[in-house]
C-alpha positions in Angstrom: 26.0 -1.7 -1.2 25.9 -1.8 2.7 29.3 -3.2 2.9 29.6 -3.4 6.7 26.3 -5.2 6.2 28.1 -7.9 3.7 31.6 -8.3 6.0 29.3 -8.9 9.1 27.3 -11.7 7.1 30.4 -13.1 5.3 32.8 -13.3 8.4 30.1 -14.1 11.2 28.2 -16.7 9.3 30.0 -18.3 6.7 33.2 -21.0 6.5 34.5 -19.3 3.5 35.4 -16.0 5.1 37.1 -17.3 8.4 40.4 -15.2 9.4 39.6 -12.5 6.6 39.9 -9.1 7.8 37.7 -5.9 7.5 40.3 -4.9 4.4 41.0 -7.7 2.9 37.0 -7.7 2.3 36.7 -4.4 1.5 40.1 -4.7 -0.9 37.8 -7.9 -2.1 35.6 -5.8 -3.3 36.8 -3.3 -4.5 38.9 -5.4 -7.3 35.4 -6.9 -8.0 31.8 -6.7 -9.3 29.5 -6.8 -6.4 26.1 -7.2 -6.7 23.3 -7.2 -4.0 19.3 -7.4 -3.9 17.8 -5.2 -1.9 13.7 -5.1 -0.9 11.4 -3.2 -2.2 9.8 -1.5 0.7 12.4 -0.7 2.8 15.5 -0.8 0.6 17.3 -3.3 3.1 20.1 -5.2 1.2 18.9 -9.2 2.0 21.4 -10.6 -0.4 25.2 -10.2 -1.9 27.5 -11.8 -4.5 30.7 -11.1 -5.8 32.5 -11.5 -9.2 36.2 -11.6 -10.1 36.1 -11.0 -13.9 38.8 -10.3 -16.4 36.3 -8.2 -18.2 36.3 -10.4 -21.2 36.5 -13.8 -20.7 36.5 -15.2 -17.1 34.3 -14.6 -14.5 34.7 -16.4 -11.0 31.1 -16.3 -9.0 32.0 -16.2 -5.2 31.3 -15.0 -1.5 26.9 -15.7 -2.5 24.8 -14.9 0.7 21.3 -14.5 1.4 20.6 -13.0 4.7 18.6 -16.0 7.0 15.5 -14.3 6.8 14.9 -14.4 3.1 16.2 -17.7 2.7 13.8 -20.1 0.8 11.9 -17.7 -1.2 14.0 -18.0 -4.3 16.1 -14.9 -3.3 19.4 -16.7 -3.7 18.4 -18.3 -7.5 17.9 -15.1 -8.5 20.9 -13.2 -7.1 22.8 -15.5 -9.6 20.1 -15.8 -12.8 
């Protein structure tokens, strides 16, 4: 997970993040279930999610991005399939 990568997406070019800082992201994170897609040639993480869960029987999808220049090629349906 290139999580300077995901803070620079979430708090440069999203509403959700405004005023979070570098730790409370990375605290964010930590306490959850991150998941990113990545290409296949270079590796490149284009795409991120985030999931509070109890583990059992709640689970919260949030903080979904798909990196601009991926957008419309189904990336983003299936970071969350």
């Amino acid at each position: 997970m290139d999580r300077s990568r995901v803070y620079e997406w979430l708090s440069g070019d999203s509403y959700w993040v405004a005023g979070r800082s570098r730790s409370q992201q990375q605290a964010a994170m930590d306490a959850s279930r991150n998941f990113g897609i990545y290409r296949t040639d270079s590796r490149e993480q284009v795409a991120y999610a985030r999931v509070i869960t109890d583990g059992a029987t709640f689970a919260y999808l949030c903080d979904v991005y798909v990196d601009r220049s991926v957008r419309g090629g189904g990336v983003g349906t299936a970071a969350v399939s």
